[in-house]
C-alpha positions in Angstrom: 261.6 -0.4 113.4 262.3 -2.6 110.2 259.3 -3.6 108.4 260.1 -6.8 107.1 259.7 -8.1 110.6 255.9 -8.0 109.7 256.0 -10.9 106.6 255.2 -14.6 106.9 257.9 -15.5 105.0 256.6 -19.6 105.8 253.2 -18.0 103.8 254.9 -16.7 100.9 257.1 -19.5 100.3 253.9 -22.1 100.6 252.3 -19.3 97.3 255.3 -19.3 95.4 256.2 -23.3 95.4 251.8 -23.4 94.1 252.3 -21.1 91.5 255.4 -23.0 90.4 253.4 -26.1 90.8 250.7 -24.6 88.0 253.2 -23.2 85.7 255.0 -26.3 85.8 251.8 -28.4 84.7 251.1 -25.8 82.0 254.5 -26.4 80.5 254.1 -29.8 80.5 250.6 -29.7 78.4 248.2 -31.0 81.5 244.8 -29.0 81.7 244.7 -26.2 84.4 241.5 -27.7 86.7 240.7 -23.5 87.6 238.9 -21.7 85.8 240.0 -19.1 83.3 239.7 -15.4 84.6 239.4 -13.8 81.5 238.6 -15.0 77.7 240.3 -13.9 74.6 238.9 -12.5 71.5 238.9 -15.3 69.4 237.0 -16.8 72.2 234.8 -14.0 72.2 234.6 -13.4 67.9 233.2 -18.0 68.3 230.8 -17.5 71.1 228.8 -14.6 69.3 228.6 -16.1 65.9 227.7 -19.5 68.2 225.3 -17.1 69.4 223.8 -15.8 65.7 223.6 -19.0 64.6 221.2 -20.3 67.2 219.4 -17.2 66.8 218.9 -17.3 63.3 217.6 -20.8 63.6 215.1 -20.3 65.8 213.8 -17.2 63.9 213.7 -19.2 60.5 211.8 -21.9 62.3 209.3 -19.3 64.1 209.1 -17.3 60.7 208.2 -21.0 58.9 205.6 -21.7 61.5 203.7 -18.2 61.3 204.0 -18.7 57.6 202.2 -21.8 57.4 199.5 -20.6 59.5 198.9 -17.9 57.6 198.8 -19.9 54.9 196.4 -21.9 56.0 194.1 -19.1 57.3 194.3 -17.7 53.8 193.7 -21.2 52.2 190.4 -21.3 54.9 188.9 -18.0 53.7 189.4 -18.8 49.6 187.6 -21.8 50.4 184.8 -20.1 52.5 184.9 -17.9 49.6 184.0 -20.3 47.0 181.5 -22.3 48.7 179.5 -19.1 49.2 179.8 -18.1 45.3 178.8 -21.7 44.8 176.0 -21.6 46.8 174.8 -18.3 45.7 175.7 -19.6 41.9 173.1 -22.6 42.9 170.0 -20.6 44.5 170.1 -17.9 41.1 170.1 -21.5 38.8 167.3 -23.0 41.4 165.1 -19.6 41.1 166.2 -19.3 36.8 164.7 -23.3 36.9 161.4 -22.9 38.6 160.8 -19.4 36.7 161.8 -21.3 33.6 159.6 -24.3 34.5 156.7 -22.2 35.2 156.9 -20.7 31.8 156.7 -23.7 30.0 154.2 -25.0 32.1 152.2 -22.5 31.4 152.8 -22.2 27.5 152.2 -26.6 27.7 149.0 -25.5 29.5 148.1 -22.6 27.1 148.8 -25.1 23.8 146.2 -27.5 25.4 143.7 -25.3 26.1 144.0 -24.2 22.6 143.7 -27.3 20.9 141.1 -28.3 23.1 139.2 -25.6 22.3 139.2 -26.1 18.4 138.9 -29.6 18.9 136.3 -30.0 21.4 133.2 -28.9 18.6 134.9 -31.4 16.4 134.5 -34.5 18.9 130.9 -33.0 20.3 129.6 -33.5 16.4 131.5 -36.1 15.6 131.5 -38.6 18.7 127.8 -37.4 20.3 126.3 -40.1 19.1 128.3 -42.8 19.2 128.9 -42.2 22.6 125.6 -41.6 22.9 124.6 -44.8 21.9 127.3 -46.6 23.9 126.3 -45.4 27.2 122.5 -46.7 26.5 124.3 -50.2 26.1 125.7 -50.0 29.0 122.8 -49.1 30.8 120.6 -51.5 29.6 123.1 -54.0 30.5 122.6 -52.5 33.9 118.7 -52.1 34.1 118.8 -56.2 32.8 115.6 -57.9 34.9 114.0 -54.4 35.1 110.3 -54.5 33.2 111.3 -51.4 31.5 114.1 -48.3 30.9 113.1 -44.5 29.7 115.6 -42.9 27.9 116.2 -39.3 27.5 117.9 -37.5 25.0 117.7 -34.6 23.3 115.2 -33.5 20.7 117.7 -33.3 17.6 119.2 -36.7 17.9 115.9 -38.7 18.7 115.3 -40.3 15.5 119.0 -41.9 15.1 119.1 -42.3 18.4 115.4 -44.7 18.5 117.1 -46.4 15.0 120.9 -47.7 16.5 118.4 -48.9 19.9 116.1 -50.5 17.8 119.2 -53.0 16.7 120.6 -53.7 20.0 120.3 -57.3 20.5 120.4 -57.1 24.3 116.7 -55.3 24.1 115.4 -58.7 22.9 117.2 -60.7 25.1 116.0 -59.4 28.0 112.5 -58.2 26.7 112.8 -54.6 28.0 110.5 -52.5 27.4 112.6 -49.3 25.9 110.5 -45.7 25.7 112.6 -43.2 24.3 111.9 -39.3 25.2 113.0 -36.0 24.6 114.0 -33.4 26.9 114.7 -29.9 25.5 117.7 -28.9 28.2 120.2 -31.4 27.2 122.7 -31.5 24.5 123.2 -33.9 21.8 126.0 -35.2 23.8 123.7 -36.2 27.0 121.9 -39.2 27.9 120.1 -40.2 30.9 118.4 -43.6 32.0 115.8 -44.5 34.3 114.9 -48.2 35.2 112.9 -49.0 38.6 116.3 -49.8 40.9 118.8 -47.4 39.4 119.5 -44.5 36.4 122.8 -43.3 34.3 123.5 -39.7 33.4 126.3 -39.2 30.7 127.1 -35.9 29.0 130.3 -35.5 26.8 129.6 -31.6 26.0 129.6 -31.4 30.0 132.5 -33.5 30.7 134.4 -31.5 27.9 134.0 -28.0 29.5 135.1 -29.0 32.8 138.0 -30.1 31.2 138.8 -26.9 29.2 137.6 -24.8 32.1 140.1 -26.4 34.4 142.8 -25.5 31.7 141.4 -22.3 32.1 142.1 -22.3 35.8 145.5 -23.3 35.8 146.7 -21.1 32.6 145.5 -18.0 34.7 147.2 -19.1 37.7 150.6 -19.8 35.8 150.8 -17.1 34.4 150.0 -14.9 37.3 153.5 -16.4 39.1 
């Protein structure tokens, strides 16, 4: 048996008028509407470097954004850096200041309780009885209406003491009756009055030692800092 009994020749005429149909269109320039089955190496050699191009982009635009963050990070910690040197700079100035203060407050204190203490005598022998004499015309401005006053003072200053009373004008006015005494335990810096509703102490020696011994104070605590 002959074996060309088994084609469709009605098939393969139907393929090759297609095919002819295609090439035809080809020929004349019109786009194929199929797909291509294979691609060719310039098509190949465009699509790669297509391909590193895009590739490259997006790496240079991932590398920028890790750089700036990094950047940033290390901007962060120079500035973390420098605010802690600043603040440490600032407590070592605050502790040098007070240390520094207390130094001079307690040389200040020292040069007071010096000159006090050469001046002090000075005023005591000086001033005693002017101020002496001062309070006791206070007073009797105070004991004014009283029958009478007693003043004490001490022995050594008695006599000038009796004299600058003696001239007060206010001892007329008001008539009082003024008896002057001595009392062994006071200073020439004291005074005290007695009238029959009230009395006045004053003591500069006394009031000048409390001073100086407060100096004292306060220079042996500054300097114990």
């Amino acid at each position: 048996m002959i074996s060309m009994f088994h084609r469709n020749f009605d098939t393969e005429t139907e393929l090759v008028a297609a095919q002819a149909k295609a090439d035809s269109r080809a020929g004349d320039g019109q786009p194929s509407t199929s797909a291509p089955s294979s691609y060719s190496p310039e098509d190949v050699e465009a699509m790669l470097t297509q391909a590193r191009v895009a590739a490259f982009a997006d790496g240079k635009a991932t590398g920028a954004a890790e750089a700036r963050t990094q950047e940033q990070a290390t901007r962060e910690a120079r500035v973390a850096d420098a605010l802690a040197s600043i603040q440490a700079q600032l407590a070592e100035l605050t502790q040098q200041d007070d240390t520094l203060r207390r130094e001079i407050e307690a040389e200040m204190t020292e040069m007071i309780l010096g000159i006090g203490e050469r001046v002090v005598p000075d005023v005591m022998e000086s001033c005693a009885i002017d101020q002496v004499s001062a309070r006791i015309r206070e007073g009797l401005r105070m004991a004014a209406g009283s029958a009478g006053i007693v003043i004490r003072v001490a022995p050594d200053i008695k006599d000038p003491i009796t004299k600058r009373v003696s001239e007060f004008e206010i001892i007329g006015a008001s008539r009082l009756e003024v008896d002057i005494r001595t009392d062994p335990t006071m200073n020439d810096s004291a005074v005290r009055l007695e009238w029959r509703n009230g009395f006045m102490e004053y003591d500069l020696g006394r009031a000048c030692d409390e001073v100086l011994e407060t100096l004292r104070d306060s220079t042996e605590k500054l300097n114990a800092q």
